[in-house]
C-alpha positions in Angstrom: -18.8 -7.2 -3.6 -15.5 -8.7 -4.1 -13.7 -11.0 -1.3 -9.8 -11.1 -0.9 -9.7 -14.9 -1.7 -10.5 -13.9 -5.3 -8.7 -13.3 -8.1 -7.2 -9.4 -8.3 -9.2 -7.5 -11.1 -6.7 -6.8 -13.8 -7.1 -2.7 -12.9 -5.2 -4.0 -9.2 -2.5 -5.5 -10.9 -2.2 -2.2 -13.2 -2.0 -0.6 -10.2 0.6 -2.9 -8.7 2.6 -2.5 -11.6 2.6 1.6 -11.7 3.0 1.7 -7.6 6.3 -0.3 -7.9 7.8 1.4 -10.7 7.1 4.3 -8.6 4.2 5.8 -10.6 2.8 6.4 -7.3 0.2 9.5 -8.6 -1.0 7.3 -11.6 -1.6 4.5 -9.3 -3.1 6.8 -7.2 -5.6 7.1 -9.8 -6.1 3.8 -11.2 -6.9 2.5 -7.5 -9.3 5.5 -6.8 -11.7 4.0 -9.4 -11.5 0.3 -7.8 -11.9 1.8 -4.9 -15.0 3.7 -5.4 -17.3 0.9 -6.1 -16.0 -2.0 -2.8 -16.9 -2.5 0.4 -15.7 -4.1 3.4 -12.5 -5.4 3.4 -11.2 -5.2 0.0 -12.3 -1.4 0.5 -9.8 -1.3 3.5 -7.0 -2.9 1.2 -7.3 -0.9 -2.2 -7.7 2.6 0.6 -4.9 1.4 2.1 -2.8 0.8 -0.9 -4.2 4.2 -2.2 -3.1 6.4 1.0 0.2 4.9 0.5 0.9 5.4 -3.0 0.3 9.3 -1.8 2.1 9.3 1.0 4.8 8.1 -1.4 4.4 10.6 -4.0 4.3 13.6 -1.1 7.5 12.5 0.1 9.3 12.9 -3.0 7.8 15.9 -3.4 9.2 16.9 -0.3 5.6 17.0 1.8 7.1 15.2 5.0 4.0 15.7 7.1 1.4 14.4 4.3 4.2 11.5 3.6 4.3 10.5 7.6 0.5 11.2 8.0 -0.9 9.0 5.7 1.8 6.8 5.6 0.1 5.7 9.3 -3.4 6.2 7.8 -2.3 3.6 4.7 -1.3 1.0 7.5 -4.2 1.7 9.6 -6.5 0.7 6.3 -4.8 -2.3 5.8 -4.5 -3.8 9.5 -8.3 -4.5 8.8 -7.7 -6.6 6.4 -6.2 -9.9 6.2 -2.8 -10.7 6.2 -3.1 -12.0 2.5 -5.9 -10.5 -0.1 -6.7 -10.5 -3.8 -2.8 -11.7 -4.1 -1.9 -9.2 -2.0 1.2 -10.1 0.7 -1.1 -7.4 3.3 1.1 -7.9 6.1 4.5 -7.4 4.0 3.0 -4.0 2.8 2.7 -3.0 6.7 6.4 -4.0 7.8 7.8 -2.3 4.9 5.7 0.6 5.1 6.0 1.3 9.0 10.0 1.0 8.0 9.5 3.7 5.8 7.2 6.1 7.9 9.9 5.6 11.0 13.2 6.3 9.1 11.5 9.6 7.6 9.7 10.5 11.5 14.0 10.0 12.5 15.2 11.7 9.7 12.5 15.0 10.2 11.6 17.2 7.2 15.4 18.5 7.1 16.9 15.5 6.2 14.0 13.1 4.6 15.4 13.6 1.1 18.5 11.3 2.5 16.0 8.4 2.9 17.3 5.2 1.9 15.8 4.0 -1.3 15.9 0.6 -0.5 13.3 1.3 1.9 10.4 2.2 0.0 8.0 0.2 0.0 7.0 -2.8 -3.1 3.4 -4.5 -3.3 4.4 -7.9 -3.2 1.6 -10.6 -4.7 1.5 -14.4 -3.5 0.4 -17.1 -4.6 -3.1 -18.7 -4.2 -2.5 -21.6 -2.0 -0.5 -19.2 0.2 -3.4 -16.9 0.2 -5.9 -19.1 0.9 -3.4 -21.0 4.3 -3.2 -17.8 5.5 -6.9 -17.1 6.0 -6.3 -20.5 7.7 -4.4 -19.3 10.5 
């Protein structure tokens, strides 16, 4: 069982990598099999992370209910968890992705392909020490 103050597994950082170049199915994937095997709340994060990389990849595929839907269920995942795991920034990934789910809930299925791109959503890592003062709080 893995515990957010460690080190990310080099298949999260893959996974990282391909969510914010916006390989959000292949990321999709990678996370799947990380996912399979934790518990608690790294479980919570990499589910979290997964169900946004989707939500992601069914709004540019115009899916605006799947993108909404489990754009809430990614953040929902992730509120479990602390605000900082495995390098993770948790609690930047939930601003930014709320941001996102609310501008494409205004803009309705007609219009979500006008979007602003600088909303979407990047994984941002921190550092250690940063991690490890904000399980302080």
């Amino acid at each position: 069982m893995r515990k957010c103050e460690e080190s990310p597994p080099g298949q999260l950082l893959l996974a990282i990598r391909q969510f914010n170049s916006r390989d959000w199915y292949n990321c999709h994937e990678t996370i799947e099999e990380l996912w399979l095997g934790e518990v608690g709340e790294v479980r919570n994060l990499l589910q979290g992370i997964l169900q946004i990389a989707v939500a992601l990849h069914h709004w540019r595929n115009g899916n605006h209910g799947g993108a909404v839907s489990l754009l809430e269920s990614g953040v929902n995942y992730l509120s479990r968890v602390s605000d900082a795991c495995l390098w993770v920034d948790v609690a930047a990934l939930i601003t930014d992705s709320d941001k996102v789910r609310n501008a494409l809930e205004q803009l309705g299925k007609e219009n979500m392909d006008s979007l602003d791109q600088t909303l979407i959503p990047l994984i941002k890592t921190i550092s250690v020490d940063r991690a490890f003062s904000c399980e302080k709080l």
